[in-house]
C-alpha positions in Angstrom: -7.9 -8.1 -44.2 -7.2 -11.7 -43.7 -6.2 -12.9 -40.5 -6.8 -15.5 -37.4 -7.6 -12.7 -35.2 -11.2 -14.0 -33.9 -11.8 -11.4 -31.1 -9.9 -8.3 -29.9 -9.9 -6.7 -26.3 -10.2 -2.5 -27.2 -9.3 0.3 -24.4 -12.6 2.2 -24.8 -13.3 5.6 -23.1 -16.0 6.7 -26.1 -14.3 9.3 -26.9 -13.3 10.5 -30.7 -10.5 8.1 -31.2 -12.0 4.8 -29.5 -15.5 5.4 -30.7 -14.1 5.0 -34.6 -11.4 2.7 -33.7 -14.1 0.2 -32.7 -15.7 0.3 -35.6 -12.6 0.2 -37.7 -11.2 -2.9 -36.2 -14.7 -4.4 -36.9 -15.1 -3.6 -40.9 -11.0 -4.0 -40.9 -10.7 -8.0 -39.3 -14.1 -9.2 -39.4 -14.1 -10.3 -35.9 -15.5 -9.4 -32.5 -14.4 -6.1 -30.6 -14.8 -6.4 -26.8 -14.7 -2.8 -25.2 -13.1 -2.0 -22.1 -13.9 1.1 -20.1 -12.0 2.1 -16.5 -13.6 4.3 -14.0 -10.9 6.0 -12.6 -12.3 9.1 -11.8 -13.6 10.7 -15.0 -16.2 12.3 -13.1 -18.7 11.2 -15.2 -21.7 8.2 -15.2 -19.9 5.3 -17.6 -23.3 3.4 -18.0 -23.6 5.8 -21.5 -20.2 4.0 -22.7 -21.8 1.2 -22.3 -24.5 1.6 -24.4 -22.5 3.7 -26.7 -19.9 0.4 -27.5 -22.8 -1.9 -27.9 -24.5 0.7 -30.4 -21.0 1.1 -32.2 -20.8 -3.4 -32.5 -19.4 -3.9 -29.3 -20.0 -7.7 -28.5 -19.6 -7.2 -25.0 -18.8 -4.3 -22.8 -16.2 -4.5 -19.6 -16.8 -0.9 -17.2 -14.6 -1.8 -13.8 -14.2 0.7 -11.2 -10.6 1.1 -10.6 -10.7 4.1 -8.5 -9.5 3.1 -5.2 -6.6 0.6 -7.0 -5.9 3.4 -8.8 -5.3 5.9 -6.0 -3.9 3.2 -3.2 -1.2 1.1 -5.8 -0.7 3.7 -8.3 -1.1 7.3 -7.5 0.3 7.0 -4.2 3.2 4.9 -4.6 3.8 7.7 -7.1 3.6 10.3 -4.6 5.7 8.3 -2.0 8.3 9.1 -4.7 8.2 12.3 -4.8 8.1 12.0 -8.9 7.6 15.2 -11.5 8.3 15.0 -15.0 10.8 18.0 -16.0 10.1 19.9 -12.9 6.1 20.1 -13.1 3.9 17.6 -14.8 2.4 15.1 -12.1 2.0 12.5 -14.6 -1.3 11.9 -14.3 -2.3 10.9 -17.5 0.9 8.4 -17.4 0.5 6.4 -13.9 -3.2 6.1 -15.3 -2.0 3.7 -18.2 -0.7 1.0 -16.6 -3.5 -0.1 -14.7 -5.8 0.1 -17.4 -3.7 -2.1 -19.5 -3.4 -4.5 -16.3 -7.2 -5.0 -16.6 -7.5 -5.3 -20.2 -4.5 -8.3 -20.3 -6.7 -9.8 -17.2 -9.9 -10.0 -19.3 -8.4 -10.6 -23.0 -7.0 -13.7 -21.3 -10.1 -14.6 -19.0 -12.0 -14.3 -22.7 -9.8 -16.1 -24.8 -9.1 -13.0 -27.1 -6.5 -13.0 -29.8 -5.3 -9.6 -29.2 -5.6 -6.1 -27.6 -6.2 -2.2 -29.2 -5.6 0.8 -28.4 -6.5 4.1 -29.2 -2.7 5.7 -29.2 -1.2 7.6 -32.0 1.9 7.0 -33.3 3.5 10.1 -32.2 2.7 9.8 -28.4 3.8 8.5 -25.3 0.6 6.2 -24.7 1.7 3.8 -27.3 4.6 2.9 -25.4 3.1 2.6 -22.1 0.2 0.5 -23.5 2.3 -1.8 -24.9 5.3 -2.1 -22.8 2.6 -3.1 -19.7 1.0 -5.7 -22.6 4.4 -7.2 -23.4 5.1 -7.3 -19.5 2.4 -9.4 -18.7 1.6 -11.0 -21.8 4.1 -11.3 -24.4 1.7 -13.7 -26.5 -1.5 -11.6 -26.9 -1.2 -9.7 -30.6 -1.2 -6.2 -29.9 -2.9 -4.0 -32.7 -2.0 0.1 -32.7 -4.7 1.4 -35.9 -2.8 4.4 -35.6 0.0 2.8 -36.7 -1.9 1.5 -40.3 -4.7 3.2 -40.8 -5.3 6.3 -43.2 -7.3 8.5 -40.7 -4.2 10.8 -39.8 -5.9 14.3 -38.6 -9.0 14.8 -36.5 -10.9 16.1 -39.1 -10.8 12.5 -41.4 -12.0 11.1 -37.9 -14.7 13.1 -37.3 -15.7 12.9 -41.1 -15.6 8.8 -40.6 -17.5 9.4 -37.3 -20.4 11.3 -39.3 -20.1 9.0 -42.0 -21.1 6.0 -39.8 -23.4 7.6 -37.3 -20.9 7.6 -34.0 -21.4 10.8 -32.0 -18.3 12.2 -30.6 -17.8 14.5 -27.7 -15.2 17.1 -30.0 -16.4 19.0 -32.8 -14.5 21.3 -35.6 -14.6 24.2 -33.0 -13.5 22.5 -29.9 -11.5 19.4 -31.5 -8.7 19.6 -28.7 -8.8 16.1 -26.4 -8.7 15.5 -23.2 -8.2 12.8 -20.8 -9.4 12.6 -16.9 -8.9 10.5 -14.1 -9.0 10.8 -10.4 -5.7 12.9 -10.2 -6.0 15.2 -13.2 -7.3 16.1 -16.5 -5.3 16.9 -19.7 -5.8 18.8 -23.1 -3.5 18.5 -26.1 -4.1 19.7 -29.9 -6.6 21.8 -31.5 -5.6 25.8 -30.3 -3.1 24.4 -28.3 -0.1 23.3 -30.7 0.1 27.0 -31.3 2.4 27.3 -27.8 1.9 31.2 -28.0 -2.0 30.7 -27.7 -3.5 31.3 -24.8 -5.7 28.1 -23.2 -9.0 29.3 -23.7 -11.0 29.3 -19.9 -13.8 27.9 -20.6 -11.1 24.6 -21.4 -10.9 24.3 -17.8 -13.1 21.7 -15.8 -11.5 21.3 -12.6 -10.6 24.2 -11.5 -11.5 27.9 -11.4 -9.6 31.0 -12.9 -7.5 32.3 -9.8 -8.6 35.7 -10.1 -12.2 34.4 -10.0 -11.2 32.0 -6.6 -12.7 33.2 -3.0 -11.1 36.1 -1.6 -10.5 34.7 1.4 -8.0 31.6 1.9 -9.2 28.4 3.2 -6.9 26.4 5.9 -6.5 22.8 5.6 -4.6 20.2 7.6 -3.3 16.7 6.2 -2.6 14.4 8.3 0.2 11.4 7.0 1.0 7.8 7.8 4.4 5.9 6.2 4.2 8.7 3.8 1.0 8.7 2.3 -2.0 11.6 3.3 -4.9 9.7 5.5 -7.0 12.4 6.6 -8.5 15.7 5.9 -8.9 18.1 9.1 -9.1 15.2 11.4 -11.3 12.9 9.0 -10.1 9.8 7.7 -10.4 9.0 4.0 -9.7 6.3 1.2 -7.0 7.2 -0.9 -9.8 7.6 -4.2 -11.8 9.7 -1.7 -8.2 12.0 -1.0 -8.4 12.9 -3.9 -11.4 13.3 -5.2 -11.8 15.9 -1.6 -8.2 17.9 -2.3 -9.5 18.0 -5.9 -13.0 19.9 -4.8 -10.9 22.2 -2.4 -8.0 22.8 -4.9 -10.3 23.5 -7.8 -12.5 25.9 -5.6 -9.3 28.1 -5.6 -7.9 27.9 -8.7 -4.9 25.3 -7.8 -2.9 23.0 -10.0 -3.4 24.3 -13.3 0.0 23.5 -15.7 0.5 25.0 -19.3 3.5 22.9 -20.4 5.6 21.9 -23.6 7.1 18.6 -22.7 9.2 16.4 -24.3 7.7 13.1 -25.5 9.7 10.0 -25.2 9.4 9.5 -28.8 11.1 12.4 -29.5 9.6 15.4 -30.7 8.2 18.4 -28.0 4.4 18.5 -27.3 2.6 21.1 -25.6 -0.2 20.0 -23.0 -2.2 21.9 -20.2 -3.1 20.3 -17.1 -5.4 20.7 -14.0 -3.7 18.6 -10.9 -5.4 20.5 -8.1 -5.2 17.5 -5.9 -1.9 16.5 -6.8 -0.6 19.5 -6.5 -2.3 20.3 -2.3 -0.8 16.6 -2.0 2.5 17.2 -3.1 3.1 20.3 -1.2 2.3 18.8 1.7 4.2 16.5 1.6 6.8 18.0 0.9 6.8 20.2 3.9 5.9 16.6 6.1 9.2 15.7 4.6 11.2 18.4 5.6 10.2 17.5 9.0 11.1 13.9 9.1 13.7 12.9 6.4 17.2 12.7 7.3 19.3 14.7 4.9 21.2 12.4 3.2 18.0 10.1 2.6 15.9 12.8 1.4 18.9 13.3 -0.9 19.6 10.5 -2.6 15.8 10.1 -3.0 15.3 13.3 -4.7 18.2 12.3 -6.9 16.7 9.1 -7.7 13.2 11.2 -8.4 13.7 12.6 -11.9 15.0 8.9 -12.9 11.7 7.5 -11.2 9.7 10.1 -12.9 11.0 9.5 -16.1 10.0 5.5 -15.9 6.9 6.1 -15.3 6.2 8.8 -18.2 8.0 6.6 -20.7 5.8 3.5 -19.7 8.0 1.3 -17.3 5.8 0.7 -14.3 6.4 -3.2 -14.7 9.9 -2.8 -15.4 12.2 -4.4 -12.5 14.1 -1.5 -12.4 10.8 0.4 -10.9 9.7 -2.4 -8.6 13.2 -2.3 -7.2 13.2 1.6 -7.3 10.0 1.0 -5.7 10.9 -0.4 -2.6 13.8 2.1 -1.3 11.0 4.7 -2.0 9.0 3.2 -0.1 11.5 2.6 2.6 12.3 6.6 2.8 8.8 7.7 2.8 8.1 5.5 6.3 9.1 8.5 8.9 6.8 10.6 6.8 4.1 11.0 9.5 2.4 13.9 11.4 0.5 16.7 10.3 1.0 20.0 7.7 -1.1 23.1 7.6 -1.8 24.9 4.9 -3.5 27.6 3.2 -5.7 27.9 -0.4 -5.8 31.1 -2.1 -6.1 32.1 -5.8 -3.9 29.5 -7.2 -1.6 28.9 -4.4 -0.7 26.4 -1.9 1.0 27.8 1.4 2.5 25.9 4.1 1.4 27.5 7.8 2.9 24.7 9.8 3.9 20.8 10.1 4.5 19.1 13.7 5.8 15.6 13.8 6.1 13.0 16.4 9.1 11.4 14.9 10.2 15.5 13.6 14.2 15.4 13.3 13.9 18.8 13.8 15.0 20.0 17.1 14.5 23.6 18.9 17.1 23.0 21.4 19.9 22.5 18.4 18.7 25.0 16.0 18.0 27.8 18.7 20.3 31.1 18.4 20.2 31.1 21.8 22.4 29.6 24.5 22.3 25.7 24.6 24.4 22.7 26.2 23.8 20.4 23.4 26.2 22.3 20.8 29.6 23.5 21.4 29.8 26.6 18.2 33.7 26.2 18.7 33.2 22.9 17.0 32.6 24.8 13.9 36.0 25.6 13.7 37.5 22.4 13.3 34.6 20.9 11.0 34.6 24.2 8.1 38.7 24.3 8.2 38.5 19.9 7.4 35.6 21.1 4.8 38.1 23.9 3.6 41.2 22.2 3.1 40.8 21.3 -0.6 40.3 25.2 -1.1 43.6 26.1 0.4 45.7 23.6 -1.5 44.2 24.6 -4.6 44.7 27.8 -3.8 48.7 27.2 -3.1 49.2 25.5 -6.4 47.5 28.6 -8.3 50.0 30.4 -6.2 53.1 28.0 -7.7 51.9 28.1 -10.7 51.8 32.0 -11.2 55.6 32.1 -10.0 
């Protein structure tokens, strides 16, 4: 194919996909392929990637370890949010794309690279997060989607073309669903699971443990938060990479987190895809009991309204959107009183709250209390439900006119 394209910047994990793609883009524009790999918590030595991209034509290999960026200016913000795509994906395969696309604009430009790959189909969500970020913050680096041109369309022509040219791959004809892992989850799409009445097979599952095979006895926990975000672990103090790599270890030890889940796609059509969160999903229930504590009503609110919309840039690929950085900032603003402790319990799949205590707690014994109090006069009550009640009784007289 000719072209001016003289070197090309490729997100590489060595997996099915990136492993032929890198060849591809070699035999298909004649040119240099950097690879770039991002530890962010696959859970797995990367210094194999590294020898795998130079083995595949790699002209240099990029591994960074992204793990406590990811965690402290990714995952977290995320958290501080409170955002869920439709009601129970943490998006953990979604925050994950915008930093790595971050990294790979910051080294195509600091190598003078033409352009940037990726190993996205055409009929997901990553394409659209990769290269919304790349237009973001560079506009003028040529982005290249093989997906997109090529005539590999099923996993089988990959792994044929993978055999053909002597690439090992991790997926095979019996196994050929993918994944994807990071420091907050893992993910599994295609193969056995586009049949949404199949079952996920358990030995799928990496993270965590079948439920019914978790300890019998629950495990207590306490969290401790600052200005929203989780800090320690019984009293310890950790980074926010090693928070989650610790509430993954205790949530997978008792079967938490796993999601089975048909989503809708941004591009349009419904895809089905299971996910382990055990982390997230400790985190997020914490902290949403610290939040009970500490939020004011009508903030907490407004910021659960503003959630799904929050959610929703994030899984469609908007984290350097304006829109999110402004977002950004009255989350962040909310999430500041979120500070004290929650206790909880681990058992066979589920989380438990056992108790939260706040020193900024807006909740209040000697208001709530059934029992006799000088702080609230219950004859006020009157007044305030008649006021909230008046709407109810004029409809109801003009019901009344209107039957005579």
């Amino acid at each position: 194919m000719a072209n001016d394209v003289k070197s090309i910047v490729l997100a590489y994990s060595g997996g099915l996909d990136t492993s032929i793609i890198l060849k591809w883009l070699q035999e298909t524009y004649d040119c240099q392929v950097i690879a770039f790999a991002a530890d962010l918590g696959q859970g797995e030595e990367l210094e194999p990637v590294r020898e795998k991209a130079i083995k595949t034509g790699a002209s240099k290999v990029f591994i960074d370890d992204l793990r406590e960026e990811f965690a402290r200016d990714y995952v977290f913000p995320m958290f501080r949010a409170n955002a869920i795509y439709e009601s129970v994906y943490l998006l953990g395969t979604s925050i994950a794309r915008p930093l790595i696309a971050k990294r790979q604009i910051e080294i195509a430009l600091a190598e003078n690279a033409d352009a940037v790959a990726h190993g996205a189909t055409g009929k997901g969500n990553d394409q659209v997060r990769f290269e919304l970020a790349y237009q973001a913050l560079a506009p003028q680096v040529r982005i290249i989607a093989p997906w997109r041109i090529w005539d590999l369309n099923s996993r089988e022509s990959l792994i044929a073309y993978a055999q053909k040219h002597g690439i090992p791959v991790p997926v095979t004809k019996a196994k050929p669903y993918s994944s994807d892992r990071n420091l907050l989850h893992i993910s599994f799409e295609g193969g056995i699971l586009e049949d949404p009445w199949a079952e996920p097979p358990e030995d799928m599952y990496v993270l965590s443990v079948s439920p019914k095979d978790a300890p019998d006895q629950a495990e207590e926990i306490t969290l401790d938060f600052e200005a929203g975000d989780a800090v320690a672990i019984d009293g310890q103090k950790l980074s926010p990479a090693a928070m989650l790599a610790r509430l993954n270890e205790l949530g997978g030890k008792h079967g938490v987190g796993r999601v089975d889940l048909v989503e809708n796609r941004y591009v349009g059509m419904k895809s089905r895809g299971v996910y382990e969160t055990p982390g997230g999903t400790i985190l997020r229930q914490a902290r949403l009991a610290m939040e009970s504590l500490t939020l004011d009503r009508e903030v907490l609110r407004l910021r659960d309204n503003l959630a799904p919309k929050y959610a929703e840039m994030v899984y469609y690929g908007y984290w350097f959107s304006p829109e999110r950085a402004l977002l950004q900032s009255l989350m962040d603003q909310a999430a500041a009183p979120v500070c004290g402790q929650v206790r909880l319990k681990l058992y066979k799949g589920n989380v438990t709250i056992s108790g939260r205590r706040s020193p900024g707690s807006l909740y209040r014994p000697d208001f709530a209390t059934f029992e006799a109090d000088t702080v609230y006069n219950q004859a006020d009550a009157t007044g305030f439900i008649r006021l909230n009640g008046l709407r109810l009784r004029i409809r109801h007289a003009l019901d009344q006119l209107a039957k005579k």
